[in-house]
C-alpha positions in Angstrom: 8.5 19.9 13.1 5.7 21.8 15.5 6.5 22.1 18.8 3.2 19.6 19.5 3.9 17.2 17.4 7.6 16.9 18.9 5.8 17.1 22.0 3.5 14.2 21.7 6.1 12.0 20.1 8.4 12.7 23.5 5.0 11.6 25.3 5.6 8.3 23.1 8.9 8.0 24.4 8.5 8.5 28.1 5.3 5.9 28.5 8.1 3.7 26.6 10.5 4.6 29.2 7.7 3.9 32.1 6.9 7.2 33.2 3.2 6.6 32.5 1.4 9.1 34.9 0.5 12.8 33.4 2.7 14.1 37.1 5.8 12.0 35.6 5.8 12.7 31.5 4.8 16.6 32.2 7.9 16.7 34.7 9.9 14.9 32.1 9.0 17.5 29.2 9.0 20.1 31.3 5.3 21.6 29.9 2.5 22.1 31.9 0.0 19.5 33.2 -2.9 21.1 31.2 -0.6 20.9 27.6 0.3 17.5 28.7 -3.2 16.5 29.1 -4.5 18.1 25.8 -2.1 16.1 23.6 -2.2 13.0 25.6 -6.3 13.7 24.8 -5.1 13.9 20.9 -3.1 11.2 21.0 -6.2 9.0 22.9 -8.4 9.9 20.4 -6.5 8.7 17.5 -5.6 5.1 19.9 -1.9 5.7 20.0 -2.3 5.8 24.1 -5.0 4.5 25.8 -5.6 5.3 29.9 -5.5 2.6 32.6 -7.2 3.4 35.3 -7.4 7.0 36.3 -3.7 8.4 36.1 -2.3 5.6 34.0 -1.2 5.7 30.2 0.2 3.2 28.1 0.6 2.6 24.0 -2.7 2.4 22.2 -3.1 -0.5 19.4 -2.8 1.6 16.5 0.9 1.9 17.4 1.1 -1.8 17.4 -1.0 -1.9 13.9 1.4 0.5 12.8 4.3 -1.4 14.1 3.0 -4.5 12.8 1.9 -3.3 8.8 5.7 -1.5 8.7 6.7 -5.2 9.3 5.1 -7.0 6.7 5.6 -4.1 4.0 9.5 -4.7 4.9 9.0 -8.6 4.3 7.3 -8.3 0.8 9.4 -5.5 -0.5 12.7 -7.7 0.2 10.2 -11.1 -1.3 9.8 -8.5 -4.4 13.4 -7.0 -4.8 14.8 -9.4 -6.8 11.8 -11.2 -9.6 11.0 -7.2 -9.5 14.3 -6.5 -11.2 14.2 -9.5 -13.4 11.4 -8.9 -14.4 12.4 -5.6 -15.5 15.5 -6.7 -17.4 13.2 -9.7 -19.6 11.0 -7.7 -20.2 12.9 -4.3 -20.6 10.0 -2.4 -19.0 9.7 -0.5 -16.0 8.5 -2.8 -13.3 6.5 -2.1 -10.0 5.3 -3.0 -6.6 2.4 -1.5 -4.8 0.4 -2.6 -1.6 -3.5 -1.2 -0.2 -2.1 1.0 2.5 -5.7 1.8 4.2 -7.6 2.0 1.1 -4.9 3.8 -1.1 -2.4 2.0 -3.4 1.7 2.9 -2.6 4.3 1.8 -4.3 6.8 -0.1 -2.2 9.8 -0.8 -4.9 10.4 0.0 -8.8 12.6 -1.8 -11.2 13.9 0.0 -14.5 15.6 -1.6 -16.8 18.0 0.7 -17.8 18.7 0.8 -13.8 17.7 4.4 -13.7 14.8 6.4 -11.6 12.1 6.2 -13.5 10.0 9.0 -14.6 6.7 7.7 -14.4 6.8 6.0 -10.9 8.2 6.1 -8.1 8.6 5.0 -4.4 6.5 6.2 -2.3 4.1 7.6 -4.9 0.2 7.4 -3.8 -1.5 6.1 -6.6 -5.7 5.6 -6.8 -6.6 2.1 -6.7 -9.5 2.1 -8.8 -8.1 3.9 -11.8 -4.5 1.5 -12.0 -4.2 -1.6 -12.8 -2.4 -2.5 -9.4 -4.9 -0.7 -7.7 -7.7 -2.9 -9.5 -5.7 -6.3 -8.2 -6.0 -5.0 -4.6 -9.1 -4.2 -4.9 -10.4 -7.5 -6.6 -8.8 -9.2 -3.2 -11.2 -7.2 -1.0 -14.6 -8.7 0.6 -17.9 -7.1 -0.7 -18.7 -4.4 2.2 -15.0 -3.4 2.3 -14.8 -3.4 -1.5 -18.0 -0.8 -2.0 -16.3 1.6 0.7 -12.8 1.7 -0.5 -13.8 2.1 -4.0 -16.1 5.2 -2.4 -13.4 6.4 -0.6 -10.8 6.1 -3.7 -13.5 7.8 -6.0 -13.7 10.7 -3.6 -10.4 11.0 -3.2 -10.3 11.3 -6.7 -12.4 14.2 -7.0 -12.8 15.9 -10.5 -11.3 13.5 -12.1 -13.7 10.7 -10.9 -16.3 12.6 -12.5 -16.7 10.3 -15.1 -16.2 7.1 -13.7 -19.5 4.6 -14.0 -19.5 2.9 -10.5 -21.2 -0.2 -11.4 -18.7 -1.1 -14.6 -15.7 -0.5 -12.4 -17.4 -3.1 -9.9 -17.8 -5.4 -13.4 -14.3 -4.8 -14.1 -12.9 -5.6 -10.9 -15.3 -8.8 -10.5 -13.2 -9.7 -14.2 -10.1 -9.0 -12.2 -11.1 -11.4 -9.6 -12.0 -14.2 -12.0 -8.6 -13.2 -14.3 -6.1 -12.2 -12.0 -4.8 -10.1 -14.4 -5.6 -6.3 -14.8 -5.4 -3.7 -17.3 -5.4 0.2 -17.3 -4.1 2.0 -20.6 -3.1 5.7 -20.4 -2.7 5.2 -16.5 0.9 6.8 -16.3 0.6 8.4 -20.0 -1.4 8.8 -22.6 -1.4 5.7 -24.7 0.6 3.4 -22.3 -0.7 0.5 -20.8 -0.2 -0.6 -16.8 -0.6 -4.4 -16.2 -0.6 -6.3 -13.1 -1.2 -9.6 -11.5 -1.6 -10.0 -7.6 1.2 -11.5 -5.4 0.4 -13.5 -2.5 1.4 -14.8 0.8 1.1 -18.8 2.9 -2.2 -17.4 4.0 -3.6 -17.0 0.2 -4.0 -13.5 0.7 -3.1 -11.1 -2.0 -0.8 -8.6 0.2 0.9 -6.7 -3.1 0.4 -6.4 -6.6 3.1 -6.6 -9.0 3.2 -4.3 -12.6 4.7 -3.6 -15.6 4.4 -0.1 -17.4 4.3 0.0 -21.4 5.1 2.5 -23.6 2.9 3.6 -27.0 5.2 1.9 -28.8 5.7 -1.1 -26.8 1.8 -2.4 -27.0 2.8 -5.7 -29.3 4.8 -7.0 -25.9 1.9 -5.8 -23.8 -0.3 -8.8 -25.4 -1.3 -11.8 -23.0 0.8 -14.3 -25.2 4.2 -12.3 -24.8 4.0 -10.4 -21.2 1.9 -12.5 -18.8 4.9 -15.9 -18.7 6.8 -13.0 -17.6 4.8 -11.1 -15.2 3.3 -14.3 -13.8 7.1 -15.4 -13.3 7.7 -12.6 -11.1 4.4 -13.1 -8.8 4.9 -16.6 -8.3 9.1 -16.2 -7.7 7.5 -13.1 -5.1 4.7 -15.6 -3.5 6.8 -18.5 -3.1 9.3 -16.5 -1.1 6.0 -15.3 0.9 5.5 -18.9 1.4 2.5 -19.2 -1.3 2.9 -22.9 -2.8 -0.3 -22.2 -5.6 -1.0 -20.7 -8.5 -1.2 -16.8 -8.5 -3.8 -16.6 -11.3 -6.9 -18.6 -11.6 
């Protein structure tokens, strides 16, 4: 860890222990006034203090945004735990959560059925939400003028390998999505597989994770609507109703 960034996360700590003045934390670190001042600057700029007054600090919101998104994450992964490893065992396929984490899709829990890591996904792992099929549920949840700047923001993230990507069909596709609630992406995790998902939601009606199901080349016949969706839809609504969603996920 840099010496500043321990720094600035002891600065965290003494405002939470009440010594709030720049006097009081630089006396508590032991660093000069003028450091003290330059990270507390940093940490300003990026809201995780704000100033009160003129020699005053306290915890900026994005701590508290933080503090609040860690929450819910924690909730749905435990809603997910379970119908994601049932789901995995009926339909012997690897099976995965992922949520929009500020514009890019994370996986939040993964279910094998061979109860094994799997080799294709894993927790933790970033993945671009408009070229998966998770990533294409969140995104079919979004309003219009956030929708046209994540999918920017995904596609530059992207870079090269965006290069090819017509903007206005992935729009179409995700408006399908939308309508559906069901997306598909073959070849997202290898070539020839197929990545399905189908959003999960919570009491507010908002879709707050998808939930997925990688096949394999030779799996495709149980990657058909008529013998994979009872099963995947099975798992969202088991997920939503312990979010406290009493609807339908799809439709």
């Amino acid at each position: 860890m840099s010496q500043s960034l321990d720094r600035g996360l002891r600065i965290l700590d003494e405002i939470v222990a009440g010594r709030t003045t720049l006097t009081e934390i630089s006396q508590a670190l032991g660093v000069h006034k003028s450091t003290v001042l330059r990270l507390l600057t940093v940490l300003q700029q990026h809201h995780f203090v704000s100033r009160v007054g003129t020699s005053n600090y306290r915890l900026g919101h994005r701590l508290f945004d933080l503090a609040s998104f860690a929450m819910e994450s924690r909730d749905v992964t435990a809603s997910l735990h379970e119908p994601l490893r049932t789901l995995a065992t009926v339909t012997k396929s690897t099976a995965y959560a992922v949520i929009d984490d500020l514009g890019s899709g994370v996986v939040i829990d993964v279910a094998d059925p061979a109860d094994q890591p799997s080799d294709l996904v894993q927790v933790g792992m970033e993945l671009p939400l408009h070229a998966s099929a998770a990533g294409r549920v969140l995104l079919s949840a979004m309003k219009p003028a956030e929708l046209d700047s994540v999918v920017n923001s995904s596609l530059a993230k992207a870079g090269p390998d965006a290069a090819g990507v017509d903007k206005d069909a992935l729009l179409g596709d995700i408006d399908k999505v939308r309508v559906s609630g069901i997306a598909q992406v073959p070849g997202e995790f290898r070539a020839g597989g197929l990545s399905v998902a189908v959003p999960v939601r919570d009491a507010r009606n908002e879709v707050v994770a998808a939930l997925a199901l990688i096949g394999q080349p030779s799996e495709h016949a149980r990657f058909q609507p008529r013998t994979l969706l009872a099963q995947l839809l099975a798992a969202a609504s088991s997920a939503s109703a312990r979010l406290g969603w009493t609807g339908t996920v799809v439709g």
